[in-house]
Backbone bond lengths (Angstrom), bond angles and torsions (degrees), N, CA, C in turn:
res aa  C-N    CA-C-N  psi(-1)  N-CA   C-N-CA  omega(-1)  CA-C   N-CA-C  phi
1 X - - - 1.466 - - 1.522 109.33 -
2 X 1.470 114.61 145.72 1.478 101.04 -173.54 1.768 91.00 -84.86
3 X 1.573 104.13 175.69 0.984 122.34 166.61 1.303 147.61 -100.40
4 X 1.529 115.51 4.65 1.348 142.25 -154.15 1.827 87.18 -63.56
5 X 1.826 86.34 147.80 1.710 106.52 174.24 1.402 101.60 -48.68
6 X 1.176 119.85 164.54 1.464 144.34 -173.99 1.564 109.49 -137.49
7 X 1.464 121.95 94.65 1.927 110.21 175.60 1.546 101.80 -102.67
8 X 0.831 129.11 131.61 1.648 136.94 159.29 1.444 115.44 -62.33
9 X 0.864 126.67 143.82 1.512 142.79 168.27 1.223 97.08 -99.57
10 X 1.888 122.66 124.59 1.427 130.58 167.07 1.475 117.61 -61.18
11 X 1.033 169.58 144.65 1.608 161.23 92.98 1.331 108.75 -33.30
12 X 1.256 134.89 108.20 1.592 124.07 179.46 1.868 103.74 -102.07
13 X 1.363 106.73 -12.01 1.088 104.58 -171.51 1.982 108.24 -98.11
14 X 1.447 99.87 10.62 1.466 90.32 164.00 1.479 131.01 -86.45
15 X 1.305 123.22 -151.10 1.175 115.23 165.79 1.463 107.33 -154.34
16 X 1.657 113.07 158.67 1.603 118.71 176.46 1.102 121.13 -38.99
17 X 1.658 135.25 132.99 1.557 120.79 132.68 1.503 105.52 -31.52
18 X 1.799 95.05 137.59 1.466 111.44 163.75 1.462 92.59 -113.02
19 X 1.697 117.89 120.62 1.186 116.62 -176.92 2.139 93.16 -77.11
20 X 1.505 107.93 179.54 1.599 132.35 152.23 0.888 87.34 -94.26
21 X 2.029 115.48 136.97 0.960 134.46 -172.62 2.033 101.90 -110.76
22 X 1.006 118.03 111.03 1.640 123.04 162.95 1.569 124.21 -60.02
23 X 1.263 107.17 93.98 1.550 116.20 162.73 1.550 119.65 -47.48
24 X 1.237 109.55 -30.74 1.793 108.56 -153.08 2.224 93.86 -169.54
25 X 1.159 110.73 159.76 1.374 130.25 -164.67 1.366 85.04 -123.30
26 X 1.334 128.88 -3.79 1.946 119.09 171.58 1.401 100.54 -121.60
27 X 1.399 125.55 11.29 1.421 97.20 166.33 1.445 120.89 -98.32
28 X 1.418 128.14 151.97 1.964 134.05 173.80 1.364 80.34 -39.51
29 X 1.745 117.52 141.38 1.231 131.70 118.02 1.707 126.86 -84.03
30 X 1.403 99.07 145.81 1.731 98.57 -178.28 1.811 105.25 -69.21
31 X 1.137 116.47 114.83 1.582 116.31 158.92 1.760 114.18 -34.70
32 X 1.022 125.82 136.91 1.212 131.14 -172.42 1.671 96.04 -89.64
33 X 1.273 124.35 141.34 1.463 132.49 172.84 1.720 114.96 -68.94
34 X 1.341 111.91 138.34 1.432 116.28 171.40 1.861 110.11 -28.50
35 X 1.214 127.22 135.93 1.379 142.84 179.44 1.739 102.98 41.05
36 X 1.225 122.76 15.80 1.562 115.63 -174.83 1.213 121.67 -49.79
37 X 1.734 110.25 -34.36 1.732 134.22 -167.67 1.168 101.34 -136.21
38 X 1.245 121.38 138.32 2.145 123.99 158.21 1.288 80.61 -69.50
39 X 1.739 144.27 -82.03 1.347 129.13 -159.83 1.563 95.49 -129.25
40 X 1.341 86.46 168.50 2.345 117.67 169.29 1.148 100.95 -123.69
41 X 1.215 111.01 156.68 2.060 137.32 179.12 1.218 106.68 -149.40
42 X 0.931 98.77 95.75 1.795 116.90 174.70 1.514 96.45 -75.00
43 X 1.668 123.29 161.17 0.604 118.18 171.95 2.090 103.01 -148.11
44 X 1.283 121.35 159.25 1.470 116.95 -166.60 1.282 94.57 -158.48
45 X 1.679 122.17 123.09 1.458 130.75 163.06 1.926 92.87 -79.97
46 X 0.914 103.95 124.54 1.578 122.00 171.95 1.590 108.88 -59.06
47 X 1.503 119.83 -31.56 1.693 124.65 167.58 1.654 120.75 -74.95
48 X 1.713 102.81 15.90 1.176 113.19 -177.56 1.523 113.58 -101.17
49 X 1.736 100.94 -15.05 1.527 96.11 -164.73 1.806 88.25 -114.51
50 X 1.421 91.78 127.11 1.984 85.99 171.73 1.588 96.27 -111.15
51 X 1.557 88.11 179.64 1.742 121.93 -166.95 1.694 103.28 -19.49
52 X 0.985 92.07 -63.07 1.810 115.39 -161.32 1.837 112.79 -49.36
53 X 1.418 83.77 -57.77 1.719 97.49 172.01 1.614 114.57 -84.25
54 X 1.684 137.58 -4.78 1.454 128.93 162.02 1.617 94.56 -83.35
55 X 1.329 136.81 -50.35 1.225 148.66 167.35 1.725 108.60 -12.82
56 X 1.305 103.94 -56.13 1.561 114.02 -170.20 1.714 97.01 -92.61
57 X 1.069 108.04 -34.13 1.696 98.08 -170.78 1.460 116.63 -85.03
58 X 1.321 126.52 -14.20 1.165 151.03 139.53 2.152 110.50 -21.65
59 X 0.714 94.36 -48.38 1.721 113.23 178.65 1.600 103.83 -59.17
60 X 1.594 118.75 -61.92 1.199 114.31 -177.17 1.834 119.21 -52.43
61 X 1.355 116.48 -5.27 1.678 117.52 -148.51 1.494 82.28 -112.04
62 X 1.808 100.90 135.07 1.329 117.52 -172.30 1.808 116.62 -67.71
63 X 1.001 134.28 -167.00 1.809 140.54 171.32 1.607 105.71 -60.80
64 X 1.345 112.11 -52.40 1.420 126.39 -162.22 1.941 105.68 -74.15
65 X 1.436 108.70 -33.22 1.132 117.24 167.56 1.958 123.27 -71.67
66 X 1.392 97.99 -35.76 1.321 105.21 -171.38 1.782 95.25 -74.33
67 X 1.210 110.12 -41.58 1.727 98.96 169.17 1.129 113.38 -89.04
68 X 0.887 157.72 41.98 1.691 151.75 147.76 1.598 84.66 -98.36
69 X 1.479 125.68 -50.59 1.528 128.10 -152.74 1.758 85.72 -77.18
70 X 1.391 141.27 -59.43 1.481 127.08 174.22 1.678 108.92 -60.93
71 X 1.283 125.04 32.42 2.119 114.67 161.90 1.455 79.09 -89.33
72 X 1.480 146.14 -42.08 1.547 129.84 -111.72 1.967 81.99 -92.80
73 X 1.183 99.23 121.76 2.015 106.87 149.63 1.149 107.16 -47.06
74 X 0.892 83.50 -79.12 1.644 93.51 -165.35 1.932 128.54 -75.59
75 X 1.597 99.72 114.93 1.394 92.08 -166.67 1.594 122.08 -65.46
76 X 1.477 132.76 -3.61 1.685 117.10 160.56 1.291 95.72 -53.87
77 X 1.427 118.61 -70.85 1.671 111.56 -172.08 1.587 133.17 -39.63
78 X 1.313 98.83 -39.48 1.815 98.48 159.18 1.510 119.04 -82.60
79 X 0.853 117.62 12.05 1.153 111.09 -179.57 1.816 118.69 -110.10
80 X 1.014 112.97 -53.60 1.570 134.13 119.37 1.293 97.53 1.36
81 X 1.324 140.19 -117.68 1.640 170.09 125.60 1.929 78.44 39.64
82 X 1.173 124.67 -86.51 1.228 125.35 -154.61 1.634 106.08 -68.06
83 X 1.007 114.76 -19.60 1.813 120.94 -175.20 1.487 119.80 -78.27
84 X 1.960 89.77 -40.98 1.841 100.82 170.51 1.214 112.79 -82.81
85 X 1.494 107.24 -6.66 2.351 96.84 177.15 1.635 105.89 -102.91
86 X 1.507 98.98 -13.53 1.551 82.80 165.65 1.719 120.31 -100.47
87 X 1.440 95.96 -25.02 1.529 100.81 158.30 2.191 118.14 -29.73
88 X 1.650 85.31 -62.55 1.294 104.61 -168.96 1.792 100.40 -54.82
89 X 1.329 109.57 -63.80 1.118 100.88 -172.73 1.724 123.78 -47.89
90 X 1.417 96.57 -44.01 1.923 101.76 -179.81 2.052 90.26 -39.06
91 X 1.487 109.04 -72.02 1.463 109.62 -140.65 1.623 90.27 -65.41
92 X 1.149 128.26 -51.03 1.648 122.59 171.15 1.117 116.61 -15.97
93 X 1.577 102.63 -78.31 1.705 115.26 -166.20 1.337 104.13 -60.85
94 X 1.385 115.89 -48.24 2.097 109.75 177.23 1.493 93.70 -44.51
95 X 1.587 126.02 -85.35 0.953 119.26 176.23 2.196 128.79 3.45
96 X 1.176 83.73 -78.56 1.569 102.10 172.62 1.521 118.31 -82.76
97 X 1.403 118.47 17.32 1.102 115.80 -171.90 1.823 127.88 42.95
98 X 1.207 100.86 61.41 1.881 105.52 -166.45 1.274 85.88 -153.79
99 X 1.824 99.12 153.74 1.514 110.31 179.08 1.716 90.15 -80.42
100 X 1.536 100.31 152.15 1.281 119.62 167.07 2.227 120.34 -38.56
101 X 0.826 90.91 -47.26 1.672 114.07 178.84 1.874 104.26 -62.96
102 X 1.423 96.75 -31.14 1.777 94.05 -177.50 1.487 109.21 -96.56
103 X 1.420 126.29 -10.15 1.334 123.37 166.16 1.605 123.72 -52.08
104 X 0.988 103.30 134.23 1.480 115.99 -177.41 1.267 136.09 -118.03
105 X 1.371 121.38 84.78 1.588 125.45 170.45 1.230 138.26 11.16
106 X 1.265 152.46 138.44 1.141 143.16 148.15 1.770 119.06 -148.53
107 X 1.257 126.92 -168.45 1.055 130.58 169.95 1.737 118.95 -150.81
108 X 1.413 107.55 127.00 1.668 121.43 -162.13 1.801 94.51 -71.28
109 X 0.879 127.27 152.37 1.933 121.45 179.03 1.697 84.83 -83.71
110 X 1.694 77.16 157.73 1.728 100.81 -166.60 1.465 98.56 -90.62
111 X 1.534 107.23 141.70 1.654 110.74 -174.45 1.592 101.51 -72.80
112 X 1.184 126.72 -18.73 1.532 129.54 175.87 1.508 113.61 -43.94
113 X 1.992 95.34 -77.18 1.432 96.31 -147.76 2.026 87.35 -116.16
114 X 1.531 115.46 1.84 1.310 115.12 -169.06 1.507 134.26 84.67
115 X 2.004 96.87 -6.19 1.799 92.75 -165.40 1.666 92.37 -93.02
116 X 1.042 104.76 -168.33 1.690 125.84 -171.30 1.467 96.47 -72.23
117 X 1.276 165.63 71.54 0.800 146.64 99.36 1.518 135.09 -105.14
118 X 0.793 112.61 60.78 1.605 128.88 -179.27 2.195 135.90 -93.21
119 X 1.019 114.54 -105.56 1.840 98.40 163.93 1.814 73.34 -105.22
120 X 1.719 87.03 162.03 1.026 118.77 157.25 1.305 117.58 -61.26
121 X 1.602 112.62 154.85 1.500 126.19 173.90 1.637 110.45 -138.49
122 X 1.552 116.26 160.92 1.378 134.10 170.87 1.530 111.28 -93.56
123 X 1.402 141.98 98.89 1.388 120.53 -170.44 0.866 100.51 -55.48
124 X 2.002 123.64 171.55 0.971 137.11 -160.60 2.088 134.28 16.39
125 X 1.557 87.26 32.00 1.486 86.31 175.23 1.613 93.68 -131.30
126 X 1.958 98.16 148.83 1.341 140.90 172.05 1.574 95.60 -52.15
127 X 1.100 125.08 -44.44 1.536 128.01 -149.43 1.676 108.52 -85.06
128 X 1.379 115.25 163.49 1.331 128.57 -175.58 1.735 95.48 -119.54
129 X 1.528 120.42 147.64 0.990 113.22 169.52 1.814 103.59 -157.94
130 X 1.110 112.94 -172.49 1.387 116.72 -165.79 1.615 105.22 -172.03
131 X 1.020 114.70 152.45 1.586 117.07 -175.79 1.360 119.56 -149.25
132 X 1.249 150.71 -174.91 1.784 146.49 -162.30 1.254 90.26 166.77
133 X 1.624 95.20 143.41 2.224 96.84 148.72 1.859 85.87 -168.49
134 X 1.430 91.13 165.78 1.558 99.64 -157.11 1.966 67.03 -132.84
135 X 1.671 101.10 173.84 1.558 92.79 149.20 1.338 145.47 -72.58
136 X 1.134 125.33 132.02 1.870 95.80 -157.08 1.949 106.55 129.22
137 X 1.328 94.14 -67.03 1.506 107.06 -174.62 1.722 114.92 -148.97
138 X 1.507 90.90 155.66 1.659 93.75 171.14 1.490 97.37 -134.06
139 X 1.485 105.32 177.75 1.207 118.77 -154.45 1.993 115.74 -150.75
140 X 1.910 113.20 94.91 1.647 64.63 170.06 1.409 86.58 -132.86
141 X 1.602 108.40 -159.87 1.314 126.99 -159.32 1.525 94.35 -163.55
142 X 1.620 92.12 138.38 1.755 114.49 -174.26 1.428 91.57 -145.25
143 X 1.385 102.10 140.76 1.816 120.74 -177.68 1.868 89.07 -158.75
144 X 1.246 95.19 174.88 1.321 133.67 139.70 1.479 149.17 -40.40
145 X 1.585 89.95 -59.18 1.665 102.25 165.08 1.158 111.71 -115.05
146 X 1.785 128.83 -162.71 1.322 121.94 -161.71 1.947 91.27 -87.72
147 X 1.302 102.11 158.04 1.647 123.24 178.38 1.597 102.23 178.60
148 X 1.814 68.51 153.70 1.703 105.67 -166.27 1.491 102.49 -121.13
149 X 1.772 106.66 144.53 1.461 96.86 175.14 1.654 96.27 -139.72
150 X 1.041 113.74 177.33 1.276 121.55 177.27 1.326 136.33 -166.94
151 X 1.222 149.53 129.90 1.336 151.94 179.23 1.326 128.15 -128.96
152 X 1.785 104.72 138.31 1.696 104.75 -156.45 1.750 87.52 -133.53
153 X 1.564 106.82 143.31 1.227 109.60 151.27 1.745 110.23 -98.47
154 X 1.852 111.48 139.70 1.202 110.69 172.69 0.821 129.76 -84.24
155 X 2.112 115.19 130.91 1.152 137.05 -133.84 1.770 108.07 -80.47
156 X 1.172 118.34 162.85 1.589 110.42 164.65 1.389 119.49 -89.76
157 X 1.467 127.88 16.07 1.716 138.29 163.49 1.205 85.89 -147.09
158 X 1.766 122.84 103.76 1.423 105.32 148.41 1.799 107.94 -103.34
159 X 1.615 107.75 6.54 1.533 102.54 156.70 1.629 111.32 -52.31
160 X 1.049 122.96 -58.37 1.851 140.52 -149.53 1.965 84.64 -70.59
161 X 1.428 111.94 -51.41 1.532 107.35 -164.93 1.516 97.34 -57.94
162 X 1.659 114.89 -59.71 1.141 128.86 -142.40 1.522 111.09 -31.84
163 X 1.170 127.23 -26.83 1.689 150.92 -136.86 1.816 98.54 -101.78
164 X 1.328 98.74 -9.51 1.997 114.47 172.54 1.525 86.88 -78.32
165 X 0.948 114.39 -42.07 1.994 114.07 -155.30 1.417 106.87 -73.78
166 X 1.543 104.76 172.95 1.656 103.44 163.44 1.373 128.75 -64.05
167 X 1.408 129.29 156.81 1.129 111.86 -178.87 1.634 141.34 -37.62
168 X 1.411 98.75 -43.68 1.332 129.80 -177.36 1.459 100.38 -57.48
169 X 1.037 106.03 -59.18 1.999 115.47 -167.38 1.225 102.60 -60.91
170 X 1.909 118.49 -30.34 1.326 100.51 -177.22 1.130 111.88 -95.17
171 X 1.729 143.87 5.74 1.201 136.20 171.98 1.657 91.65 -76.26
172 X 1.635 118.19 -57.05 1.078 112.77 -159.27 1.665 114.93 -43.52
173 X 1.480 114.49 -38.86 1.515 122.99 -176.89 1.580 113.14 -76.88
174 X 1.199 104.67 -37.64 1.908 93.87 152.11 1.063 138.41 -49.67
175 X 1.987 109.77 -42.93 1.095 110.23 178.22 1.791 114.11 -61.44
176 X 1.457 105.30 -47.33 1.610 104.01 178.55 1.271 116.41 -46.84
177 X 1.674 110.21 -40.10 1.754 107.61 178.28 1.499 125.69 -45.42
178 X 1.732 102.71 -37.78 1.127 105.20 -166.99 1.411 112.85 -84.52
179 X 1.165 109.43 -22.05 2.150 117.62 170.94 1.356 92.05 128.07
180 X 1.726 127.31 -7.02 1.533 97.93 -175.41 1.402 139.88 -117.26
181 X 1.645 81.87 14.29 1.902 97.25 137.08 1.644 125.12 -147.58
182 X 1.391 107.44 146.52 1.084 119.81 -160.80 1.624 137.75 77.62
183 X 1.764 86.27 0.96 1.619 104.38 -168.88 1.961 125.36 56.08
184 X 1.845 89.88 37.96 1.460 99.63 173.33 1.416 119.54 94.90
185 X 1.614 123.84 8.17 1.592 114.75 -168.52 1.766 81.26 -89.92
186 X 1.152 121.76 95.30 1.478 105.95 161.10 1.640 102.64 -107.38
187 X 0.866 127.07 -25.32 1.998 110.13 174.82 1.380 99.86 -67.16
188 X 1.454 138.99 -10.81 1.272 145.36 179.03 1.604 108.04 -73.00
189 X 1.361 112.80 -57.16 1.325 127.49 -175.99 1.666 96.86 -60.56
190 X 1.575 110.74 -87.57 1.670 121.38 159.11 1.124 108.74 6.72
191 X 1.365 122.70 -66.91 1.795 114.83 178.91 0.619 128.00 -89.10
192 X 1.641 133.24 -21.10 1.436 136.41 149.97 1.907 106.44 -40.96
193 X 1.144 116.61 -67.93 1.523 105.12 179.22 1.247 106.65 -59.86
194 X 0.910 146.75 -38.97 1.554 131.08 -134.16 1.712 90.52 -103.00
195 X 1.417 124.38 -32.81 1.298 129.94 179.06 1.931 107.49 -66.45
196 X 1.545 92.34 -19.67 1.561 102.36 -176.76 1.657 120.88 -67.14
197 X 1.548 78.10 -58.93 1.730 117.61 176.50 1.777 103.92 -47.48
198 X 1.263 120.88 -68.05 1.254 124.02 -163.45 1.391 104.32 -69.65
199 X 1.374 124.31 -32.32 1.810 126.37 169.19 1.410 108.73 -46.64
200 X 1.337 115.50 -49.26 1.255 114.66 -152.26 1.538 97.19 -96.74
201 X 1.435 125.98 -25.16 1.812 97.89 176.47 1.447 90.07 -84.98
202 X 1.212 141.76 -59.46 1.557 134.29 176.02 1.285 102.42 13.61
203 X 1.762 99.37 -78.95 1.750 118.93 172.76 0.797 128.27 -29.12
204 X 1.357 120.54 -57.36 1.886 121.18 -174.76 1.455 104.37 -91.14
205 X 1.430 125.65 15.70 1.561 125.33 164.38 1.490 112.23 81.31
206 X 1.513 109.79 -13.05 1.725 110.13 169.97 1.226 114.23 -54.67
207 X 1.424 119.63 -64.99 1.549 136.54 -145.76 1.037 118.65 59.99
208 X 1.830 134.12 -114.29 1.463 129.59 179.41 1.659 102.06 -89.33
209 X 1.197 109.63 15.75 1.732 98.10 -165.90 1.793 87.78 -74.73
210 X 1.302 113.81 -34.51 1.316 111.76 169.21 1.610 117.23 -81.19
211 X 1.852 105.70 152.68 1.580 109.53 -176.28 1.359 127.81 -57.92
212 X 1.244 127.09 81.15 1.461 100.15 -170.94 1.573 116.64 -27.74
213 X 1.361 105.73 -40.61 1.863 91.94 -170.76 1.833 111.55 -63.95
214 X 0.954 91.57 19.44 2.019 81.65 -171.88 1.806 98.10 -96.37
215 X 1.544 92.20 -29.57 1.790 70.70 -171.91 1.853 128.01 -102.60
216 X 0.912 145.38 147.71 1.559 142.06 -171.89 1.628 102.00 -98.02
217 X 1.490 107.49 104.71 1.482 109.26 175.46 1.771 101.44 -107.13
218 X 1.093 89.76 -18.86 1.977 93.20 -176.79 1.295 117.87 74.48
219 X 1.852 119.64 143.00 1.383 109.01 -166.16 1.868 97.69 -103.97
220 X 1.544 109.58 23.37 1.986 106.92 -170.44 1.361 105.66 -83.72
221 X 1.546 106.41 -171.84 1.341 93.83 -167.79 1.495 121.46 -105.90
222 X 1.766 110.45 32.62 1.128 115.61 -171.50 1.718 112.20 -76.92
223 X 1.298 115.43 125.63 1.473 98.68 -156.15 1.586 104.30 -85.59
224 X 0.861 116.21 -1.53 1.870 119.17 167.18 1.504 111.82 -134.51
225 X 1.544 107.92 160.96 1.231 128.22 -176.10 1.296 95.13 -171.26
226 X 1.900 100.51 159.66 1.675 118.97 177.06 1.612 93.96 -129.48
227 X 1.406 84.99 153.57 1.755 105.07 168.76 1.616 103.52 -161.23
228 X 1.914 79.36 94.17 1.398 114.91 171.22 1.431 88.56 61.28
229 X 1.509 141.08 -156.38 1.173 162.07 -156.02 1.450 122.98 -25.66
230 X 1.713 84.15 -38.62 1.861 108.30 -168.01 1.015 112.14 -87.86
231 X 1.312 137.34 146.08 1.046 142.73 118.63 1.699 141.40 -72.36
232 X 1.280 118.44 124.52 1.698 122.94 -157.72 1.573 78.46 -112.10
233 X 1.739 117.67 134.22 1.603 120.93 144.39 1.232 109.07 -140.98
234 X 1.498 127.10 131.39 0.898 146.84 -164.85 2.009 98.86 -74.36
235 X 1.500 119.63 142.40 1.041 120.92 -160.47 1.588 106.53 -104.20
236 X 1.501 133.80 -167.36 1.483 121.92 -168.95 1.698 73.83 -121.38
237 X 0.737 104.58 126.46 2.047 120.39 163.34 1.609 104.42 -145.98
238 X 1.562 111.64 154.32 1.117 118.72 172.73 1.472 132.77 -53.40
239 X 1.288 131.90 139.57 1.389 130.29 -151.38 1.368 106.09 -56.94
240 X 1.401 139.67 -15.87 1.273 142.59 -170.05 1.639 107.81 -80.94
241 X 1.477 121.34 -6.07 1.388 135.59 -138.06 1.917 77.58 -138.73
242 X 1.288 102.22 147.26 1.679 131.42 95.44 1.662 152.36 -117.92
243 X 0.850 121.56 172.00 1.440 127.92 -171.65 1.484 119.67 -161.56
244 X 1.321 116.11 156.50 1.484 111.49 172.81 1.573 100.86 -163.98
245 X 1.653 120.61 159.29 1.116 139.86 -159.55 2.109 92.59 -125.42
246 X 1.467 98.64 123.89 1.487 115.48 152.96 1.385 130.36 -113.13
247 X 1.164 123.31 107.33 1.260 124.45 178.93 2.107 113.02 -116.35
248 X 1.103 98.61 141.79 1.434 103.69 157.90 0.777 151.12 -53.47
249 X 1.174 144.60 118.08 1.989 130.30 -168.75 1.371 116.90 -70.08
């Protein structure tokens, strides 16, 4: 993949994804109608699902999932991990009309190097999808074309992070640190980009294989921007959160 800089163009005149918010990982979702949506964003506070109901939903998640979900120490993080793959599967399989448990994995080849690891896929489904969860919340997204989604809780040093980002993003998040812009929200800004950043390689199937510093997603408060093809819009999550949605044109 080449590497050339990436600047976003702001949209100030758009507005947030409003994700559907998930009560429960056992209730019917409505199938979405032929062309009804280009994309959906589900959305799931992870303090929504207790013992009883991860217990049972736990069952639908394949071998390869159940060990990636036993690396995590720490149980928010597995728990998290197991909530967004069964998340994914519920809205998938509605999607494709299949129980959650019969969905089947795959991987798109990476625009990098060409092998199988690239965005995720549903075998035998038309659809593109993408998924995230931090502790706190998960996140997915189903379209048509390729898309990336993502969700960040804001950090307690987003000085120390900022230095992952492009240059620009990280002066801008210094400057907030210091009070003299924005009057100090810099973990605000911080996750605004960084929730940007990870949407959009998600999308093109890189992820970190690409530099974060190459691309300019910006930490303002324009809640959309394009770069070239894509479209990046920042999503409505609770103030403790950011997130943002990349999709393709």
């Amino acid at each position: 993949m080449r590497r050339d800089v990436v600047e976003a163009v702001p949209d100030r005149t758009a507005t947030p994804v409003l994700p559907v918010t998930l009560g429960s990982l056992l209730e019917e979702l409505e199938r979405p109608a032929a062309g009804e949506a280009e994309v959906g964003v589900w959305a799931l506070p992870t303090d929504a699902i207790d013992g009883d109901e991860l217990d049972a939903v736990r069952a639908w998640l394949d071998e390869g999932e159940r060990e990636q979900a036993s690396s995590y120490v720490r149980a928010e993080l597995r728990h998290a991990y197991e909530i967004a793959h069964a998340a994914a599967r519920l809205v998938v399989g509605t999607v494709m009309d299949a129980r959650p448990e019969d969905v089947v994995w795959g991987r798109h080849a990476c625009p990098g190097c060409g092998e199988p690891h690239g965005r995720p896929r549903a075998e035998g489904a038309s659809i593109e999808f993408s998924l995230s969860h931090t502790p706190g919340m998960v996140l997915v997204a189903v379209a048509e074309r390729p898309v990336g989604v993502d969700v960040e809780r804001l950090p307690d040093d987003p000085v120390a992070l900022a230095k992952l980002l492009h240059p620009r993003e990280t002066e801008e998040i210094e400057a907030a640190a210091r009070g003299t812009l924005d009057g100090g929200r810099a973990s605000v800004r911080f996750t605004r980009a960084w929730a940007r950043t990870e949407a959009y390689l998600k999308g093109i199937g890189i992820g970190l294989g690409r530099d974060p510093h190459l691309d300019y997603l910006g930490t303002d408060e324009a809640p959309a921007r394009t770069l070239g093809a894509w479209e990046v819009r920042d999503i409505a999550v609770p103030d403790q959160y950011g997130a943002a949605l990349a999709l393709l044109g």
